[in-house]
N, C-alpha and C positions, 0 to 999 in steps of 0.2 A: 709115685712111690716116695719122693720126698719129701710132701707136701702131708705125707702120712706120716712119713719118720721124726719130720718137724712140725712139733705145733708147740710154736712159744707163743707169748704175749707181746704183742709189737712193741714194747716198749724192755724188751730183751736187751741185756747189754751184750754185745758179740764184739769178739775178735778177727781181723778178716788176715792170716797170716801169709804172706805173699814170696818174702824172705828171709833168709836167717836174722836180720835186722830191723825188717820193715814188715811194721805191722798199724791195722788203721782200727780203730775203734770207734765205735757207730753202733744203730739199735735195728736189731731185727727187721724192722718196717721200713727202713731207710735199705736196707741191703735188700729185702725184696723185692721193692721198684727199681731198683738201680742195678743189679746185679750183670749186667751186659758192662758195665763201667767198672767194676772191680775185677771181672773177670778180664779186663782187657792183659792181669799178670795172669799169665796161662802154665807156668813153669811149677805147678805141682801145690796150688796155695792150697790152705786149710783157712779154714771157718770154724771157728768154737763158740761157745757162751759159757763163764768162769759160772755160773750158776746153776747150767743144764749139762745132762750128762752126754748128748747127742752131738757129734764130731762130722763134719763133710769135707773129704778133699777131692779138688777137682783135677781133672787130666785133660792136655792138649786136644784131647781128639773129641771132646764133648762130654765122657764118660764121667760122673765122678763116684766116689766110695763113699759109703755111710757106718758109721762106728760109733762103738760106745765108748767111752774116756773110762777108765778103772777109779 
């Protein structure tokens, strides 16, 4: 399902938003292989791309929600 919801171009620029202050910036493809190391913040982070309209936050229990940005 999110591999349907997301199809950017690997060289996507992405937001990986963890806390109110802490945020890491990195490209699509780098967050696909690695995504077990970003998610090591489990406290409710978001994932954007300022160029795509598709939004992902993830939840402690494995679950995450997919959204569109207005």
């Amino acid at each position: 399902m999110l591999a349907e919801f997301i199809q950017w171009p690997d060289e996507t620029q992405v937001f990986f938003c963890y806390e109110k202050y802490q945020i890491i910036e990195t490209r699509w493809d780098v967050f696909v292989r690695n995504w077990k190391c970003f998610l090591f913040f489990d406290d409710g982070p978001i994932l954007i791309s300022p160029k795509q309209k598709q939004a992902i936050m993830f939840e402690q229990n494995g679950q995450y929600k997919l959204g569109v940005r207005g």
